[in-house]
C-alpha positions in Angstrom: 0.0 0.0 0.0 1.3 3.5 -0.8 0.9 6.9 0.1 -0.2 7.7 -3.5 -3.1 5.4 -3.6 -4.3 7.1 -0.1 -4.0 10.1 -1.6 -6.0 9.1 -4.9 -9.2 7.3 -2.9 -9.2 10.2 -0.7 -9.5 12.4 -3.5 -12.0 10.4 -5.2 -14.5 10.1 -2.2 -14.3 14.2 -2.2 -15.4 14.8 -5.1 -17.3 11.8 -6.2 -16.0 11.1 -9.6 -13.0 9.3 -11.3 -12.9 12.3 -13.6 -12.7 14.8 -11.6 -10.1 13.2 -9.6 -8.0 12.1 -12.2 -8.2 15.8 -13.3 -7.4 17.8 -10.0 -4.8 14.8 -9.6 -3.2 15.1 -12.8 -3.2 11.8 -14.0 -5.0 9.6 -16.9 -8.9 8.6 -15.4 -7.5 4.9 -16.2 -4.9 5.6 -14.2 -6.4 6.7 -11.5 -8.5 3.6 -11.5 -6.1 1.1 -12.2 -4.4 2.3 -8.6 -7.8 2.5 -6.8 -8.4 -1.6 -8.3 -5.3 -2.6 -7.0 -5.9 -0.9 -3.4 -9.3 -2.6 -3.4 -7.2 -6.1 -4.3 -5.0 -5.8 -1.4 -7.3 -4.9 0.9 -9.5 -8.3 -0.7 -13.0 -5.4 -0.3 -15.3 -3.1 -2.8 -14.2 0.7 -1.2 -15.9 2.4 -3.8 -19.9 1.9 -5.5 -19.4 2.7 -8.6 -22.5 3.9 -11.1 -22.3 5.8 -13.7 -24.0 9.1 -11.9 -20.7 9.1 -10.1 -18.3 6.5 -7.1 -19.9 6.4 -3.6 -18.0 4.9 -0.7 -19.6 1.6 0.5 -19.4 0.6 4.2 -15.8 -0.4 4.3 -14.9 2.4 1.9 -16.3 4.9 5.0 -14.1 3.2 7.3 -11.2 3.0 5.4 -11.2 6.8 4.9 -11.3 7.5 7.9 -8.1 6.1 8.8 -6.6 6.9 5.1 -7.0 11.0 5.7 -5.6 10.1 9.5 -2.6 8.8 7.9 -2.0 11.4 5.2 -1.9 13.6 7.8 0.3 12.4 9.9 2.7 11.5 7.0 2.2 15.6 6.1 3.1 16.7 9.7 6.0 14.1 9.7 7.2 15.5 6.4 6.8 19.5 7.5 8.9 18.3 11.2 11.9 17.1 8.7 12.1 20.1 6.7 11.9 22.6 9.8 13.7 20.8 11.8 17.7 21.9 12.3 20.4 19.6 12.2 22.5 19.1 15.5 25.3 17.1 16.6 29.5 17.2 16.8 31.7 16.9 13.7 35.0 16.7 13.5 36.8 17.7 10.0 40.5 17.8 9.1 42.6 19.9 6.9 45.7 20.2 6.2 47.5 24.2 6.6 47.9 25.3 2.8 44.1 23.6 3.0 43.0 25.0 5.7 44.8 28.5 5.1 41.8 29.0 2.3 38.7 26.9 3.2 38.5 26.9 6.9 37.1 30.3 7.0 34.9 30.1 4.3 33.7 26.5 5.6 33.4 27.2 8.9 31.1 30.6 8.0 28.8 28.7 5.7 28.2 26.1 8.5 27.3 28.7 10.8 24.9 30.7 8.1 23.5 26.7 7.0 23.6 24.5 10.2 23.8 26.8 13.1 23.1 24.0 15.7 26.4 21.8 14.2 29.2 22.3 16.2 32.4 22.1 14.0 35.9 20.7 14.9 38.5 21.6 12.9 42.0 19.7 12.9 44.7 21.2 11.1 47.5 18.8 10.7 49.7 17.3 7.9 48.0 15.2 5.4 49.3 11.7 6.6 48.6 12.5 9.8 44.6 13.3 8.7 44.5 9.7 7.2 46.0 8.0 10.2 43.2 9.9 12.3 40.6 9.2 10.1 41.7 5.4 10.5 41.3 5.5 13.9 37.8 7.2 13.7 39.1 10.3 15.3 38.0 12.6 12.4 34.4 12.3 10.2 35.6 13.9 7.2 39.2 14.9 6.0 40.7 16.8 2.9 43.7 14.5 1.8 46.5 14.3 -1.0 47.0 10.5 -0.9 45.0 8.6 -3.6 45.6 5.4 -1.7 43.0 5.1 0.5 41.0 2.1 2.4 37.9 1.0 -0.4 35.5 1.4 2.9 36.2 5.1 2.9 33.5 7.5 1.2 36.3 9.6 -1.8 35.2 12.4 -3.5 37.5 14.2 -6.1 38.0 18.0 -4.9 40.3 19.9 -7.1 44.2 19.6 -8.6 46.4 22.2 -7.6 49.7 23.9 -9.4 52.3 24.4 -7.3 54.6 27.7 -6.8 57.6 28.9 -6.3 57.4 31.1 -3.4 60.0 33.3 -2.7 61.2 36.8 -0.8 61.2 39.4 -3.8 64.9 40.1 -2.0 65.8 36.6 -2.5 69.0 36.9 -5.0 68.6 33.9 -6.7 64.7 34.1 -7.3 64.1 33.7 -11.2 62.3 36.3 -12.8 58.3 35.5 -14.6 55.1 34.3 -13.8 56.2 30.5 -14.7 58.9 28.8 -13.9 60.4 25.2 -14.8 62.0 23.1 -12.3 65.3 22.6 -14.1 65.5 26.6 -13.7 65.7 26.1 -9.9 69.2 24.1 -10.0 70.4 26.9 -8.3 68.0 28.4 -5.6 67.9 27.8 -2.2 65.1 25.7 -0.9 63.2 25.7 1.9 60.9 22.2 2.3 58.7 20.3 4.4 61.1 17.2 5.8 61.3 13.6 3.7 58.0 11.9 5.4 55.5 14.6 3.7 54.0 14.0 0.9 54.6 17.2 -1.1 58.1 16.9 -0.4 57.8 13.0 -1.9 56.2 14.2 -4.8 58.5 17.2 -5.0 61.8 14.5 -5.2 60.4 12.4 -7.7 59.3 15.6 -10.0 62.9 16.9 -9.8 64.1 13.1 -10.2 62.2 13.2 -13.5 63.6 17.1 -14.5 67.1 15.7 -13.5 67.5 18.1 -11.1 69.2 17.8 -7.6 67.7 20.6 -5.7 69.3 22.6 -3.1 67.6 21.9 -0.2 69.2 24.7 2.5 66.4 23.9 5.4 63.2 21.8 6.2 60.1 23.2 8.2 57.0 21.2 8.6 55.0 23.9 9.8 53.8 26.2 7.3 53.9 29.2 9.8 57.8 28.8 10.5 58.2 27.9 6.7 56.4 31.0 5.6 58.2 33.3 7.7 62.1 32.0 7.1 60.8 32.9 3.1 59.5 36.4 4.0 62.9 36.6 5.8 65.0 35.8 2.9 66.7 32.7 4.1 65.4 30.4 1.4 62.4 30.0 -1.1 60.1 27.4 -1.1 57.7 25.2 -3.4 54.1 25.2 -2.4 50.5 25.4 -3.8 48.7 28.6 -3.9 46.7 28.3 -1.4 50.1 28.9 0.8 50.3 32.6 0.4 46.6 32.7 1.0 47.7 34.4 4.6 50.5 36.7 3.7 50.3 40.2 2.8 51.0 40.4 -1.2 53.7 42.8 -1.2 55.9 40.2 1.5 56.0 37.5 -1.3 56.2 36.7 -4.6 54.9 33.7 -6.5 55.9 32.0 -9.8 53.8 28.9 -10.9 56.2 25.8 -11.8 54.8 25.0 -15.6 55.7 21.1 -15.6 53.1 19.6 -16.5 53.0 16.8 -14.1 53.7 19.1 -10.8 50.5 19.3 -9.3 48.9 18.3 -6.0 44.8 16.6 -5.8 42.9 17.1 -3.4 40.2 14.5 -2.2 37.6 14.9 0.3 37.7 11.6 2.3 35.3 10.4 5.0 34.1 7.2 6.6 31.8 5.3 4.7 28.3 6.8 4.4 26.9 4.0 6.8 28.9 5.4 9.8 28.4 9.1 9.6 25.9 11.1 11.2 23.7 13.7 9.6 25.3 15.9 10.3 29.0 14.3 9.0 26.5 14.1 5.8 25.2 17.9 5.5 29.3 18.3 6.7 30.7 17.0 3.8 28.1 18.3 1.1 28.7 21.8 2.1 32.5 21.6 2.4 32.5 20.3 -1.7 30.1 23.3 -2.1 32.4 25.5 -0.7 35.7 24.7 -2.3 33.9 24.7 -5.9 33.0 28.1 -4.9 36.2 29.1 -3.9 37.6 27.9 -7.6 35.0 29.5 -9.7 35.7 32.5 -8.0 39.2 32.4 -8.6 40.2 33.1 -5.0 42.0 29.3 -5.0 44.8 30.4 -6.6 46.3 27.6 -9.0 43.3 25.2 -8.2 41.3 23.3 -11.1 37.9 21.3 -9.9 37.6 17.7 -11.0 35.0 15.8 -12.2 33.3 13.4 -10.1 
């Protein structure tokens, strides 16, 4: 039995015609009494006298209305309680800095204007790290770089980003341009995250594949530290965009590396949908909203969405 047949006999014992209730109902009259047949078949009783003046209810029909529009409306309220109601709960998200330096603002005000009653935790830590606390069910939802993740994981394609060459515009050895290739950067003193991060991996086998051997004069893992030994001079660095989304434009200068296979993907990672909340649900919807925002607007600088 459905809701739609309900809905038909109901509307049919109003007005007292097939017609006119196929017509206010929208559908074909054979239709209409094709679904009222079948409701009389399961139920194994006549509910409506038909004549050709017009359908009467017979006994059981007047009973079974009665409960029929008590049912409706109850599935009405239940439906007006869902949409009015306002999702609640704890959700725990992880970014990683360069991440987080452009979406956690922009996320964390769309959750407030969308789902005021979610309370958002927000875990800014280094990509591996994000995986291993996902793992151990310690975050809901994560924006990652690895493509290797478990298959019981929920992965949704983000967005690929260029990297840069971000350097002091002191810096002697800074090359001159908007783009820059990697065997141009023999010479230039790096700063970069330490051997275990994955940039840094990526970075290695890119200048592996350039033949380069890069001069490597320090290595930071915090983006905070790392950012300031560049404004200071001491070294540039490689990073994406979304690294110089904190500092003042005249501290830094940027020069996008053109090989074509330097990039960084992003991927918005979760627990399988089975396990999260609701809320973990609305969560990840609105943080895929928000960074395909973010790239259309152009304020991800180097990013480019992907397709699902």
């Amino acid at each position: 039995m459905e809701l739609r047949q309900l809905r038909y006999f109901v509307k049919v014992c109003e007005l007292r015609s097939m017609g006119r209730a196929a017509i206010e109902l929208g559908v074909v009259t054979s239709a209409l009494s094709q679904q009222i047949s079948r409701l009389e078949g399961e139920l194994s009783t006549r509910l409506l006298q038909r004549a050709s003046t017009g359908v009467t209810p017979t006994d059981a029909g007047v009973a079974f209305l009665q409960q029929a529009q008590l049912t409706l409306r109850h599935a009405d309220e239940a439906v007006r309680a869902a949409q009015q109601a306002r999702l609640s709960g704890h959700v725990s998200v992880g970014l990683a800095p360069t991440t987080a330096s452009v979406l956690g603002m922009p996320l964390m005000q769309a959750m407030r204007e969308r789902y005021p009653d979610i309370r958002l935790h927000l875990v800014e830590s280094l990509s591996g790290n994000l995986g291993s606390m996902l793992q151990a069910r310690q975050l809901d939802l994560a924006v990652l770089f690895e493509t290797a993740t478990p298959r019981r994981w929920s992965i949704e394609p983000l967005l690929d980003e260029k990297l840069f060459l971000i350097a002091a515009k002191s810096l002697p050895q800074r090359p001159e341009g908007a783009r820059v290739r990697l065997s141009q950067l023999a010479g230039v003193p790096l700063i970069m995250p330490s051997q275990g991060h994955g940039l840094r991996a990526s970075l290695t086998t890119a200048f592996a594949r350039a033949r380069i051997e890069p001069r490597v004069v320090a290595e930071i893992d915090g983006l905070a530290l790392l950012m300031d030994a560049v404004r200071a001079g001491l070294g540039a660095t490689i990073q994406p965009g979304a690294a110089v989304a904190r500092q003042p434009a005249d501290h830094v200068v940027s020069c996008q590396i053109s090989d074509a296979h330097v990039s960084r993907r992003n991927v918005l990672v979760s627990l399988s949908d089975d396990e999260l909340s609701p809320a973990a649900l609305a969560t990840r919807v609105v943080i895929a909203d928000i960074a395909r925002t973010l790239v259309r607007d152009g304020l991800w600088a180097g990013a480019r969405l992907l397709k699902n």
